[in-house]
N, C-alpha and C positions, 0 to 999 in steps of 0.2 A: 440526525446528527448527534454526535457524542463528543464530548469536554475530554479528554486524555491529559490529565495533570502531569508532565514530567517532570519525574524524581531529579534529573538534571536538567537543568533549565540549562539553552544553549544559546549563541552570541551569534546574531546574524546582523548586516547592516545599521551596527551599533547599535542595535535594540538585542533585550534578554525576553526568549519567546521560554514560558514559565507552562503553555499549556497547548496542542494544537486541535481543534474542532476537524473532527472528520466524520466524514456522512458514509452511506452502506453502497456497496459494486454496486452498478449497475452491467447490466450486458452490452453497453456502448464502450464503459470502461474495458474490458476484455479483448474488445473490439480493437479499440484504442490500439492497447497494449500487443496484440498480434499483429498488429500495422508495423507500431516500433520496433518489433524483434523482426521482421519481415524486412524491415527498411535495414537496420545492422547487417543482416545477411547478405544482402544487396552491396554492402560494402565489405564485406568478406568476415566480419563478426561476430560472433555466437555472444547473445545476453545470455549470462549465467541467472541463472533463479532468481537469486539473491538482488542483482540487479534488475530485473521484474520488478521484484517488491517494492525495491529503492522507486522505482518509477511510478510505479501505482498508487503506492502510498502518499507521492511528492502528489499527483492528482488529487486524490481521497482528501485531501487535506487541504491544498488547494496553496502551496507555500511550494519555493523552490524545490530543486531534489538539492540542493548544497546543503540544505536546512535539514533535510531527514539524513544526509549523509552526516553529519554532526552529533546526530543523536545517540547517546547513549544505549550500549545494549539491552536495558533492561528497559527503557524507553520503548526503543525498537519492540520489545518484546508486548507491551503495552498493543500498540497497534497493529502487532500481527494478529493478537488472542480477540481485536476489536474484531479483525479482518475474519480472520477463519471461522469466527460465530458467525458473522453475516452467511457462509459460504456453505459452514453445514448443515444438512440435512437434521431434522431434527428426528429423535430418536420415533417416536410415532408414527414415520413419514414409510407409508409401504407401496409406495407408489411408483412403478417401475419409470424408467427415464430412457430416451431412446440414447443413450450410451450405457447401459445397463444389460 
């Protein structure tokens, strides 16, 4: 788990959330998230990336997605850089992967 201090704090259910704790993907999370875009589909809608995020993140953190849709860009930006550390490979890493 990791503290994300946002630079704008933002106004949800009359409370001001000033910071949001989010923990690392798991492969259930992924999972999740191919369900939800899999379910869109089913009713004729393409989730754009962006809105991915929006959803993964709302999970990762464990707070509405109205709440990360509120979020400042640079906020935003905060917990993508949390996200995508989690996700890459580290530069050492020579280890072929079966999608490779």
């Amino acid at each position: 788990m990791e503290i994300i201090q946002l630079t704008h704090p933002v106004q949800h259910d009359e409370k001001t959330i000033k910071e949001l704790e989010i923990r690392r993907p798991k492969v259930r999370d992924h999972i999740w998230l191919e369900h939800q875009e899999s379910s869109a589909l089913r009713e004729g809608k393409r989730l754009a990336d962006v809105e991915k995020d929006h959803k993964l993140y709302a999970r990762l953190t464990d707070v509405p997605e109205e709440v990360i849709g509120k979020l400042d860009m640079q906020d935003w930006g905060k917990l993508r850089k949390f996200y995508l550390g989690c996700v890459t490979p580290s530069v050492s890493s020579d280890q072929k992967t079966e999608t490779d």
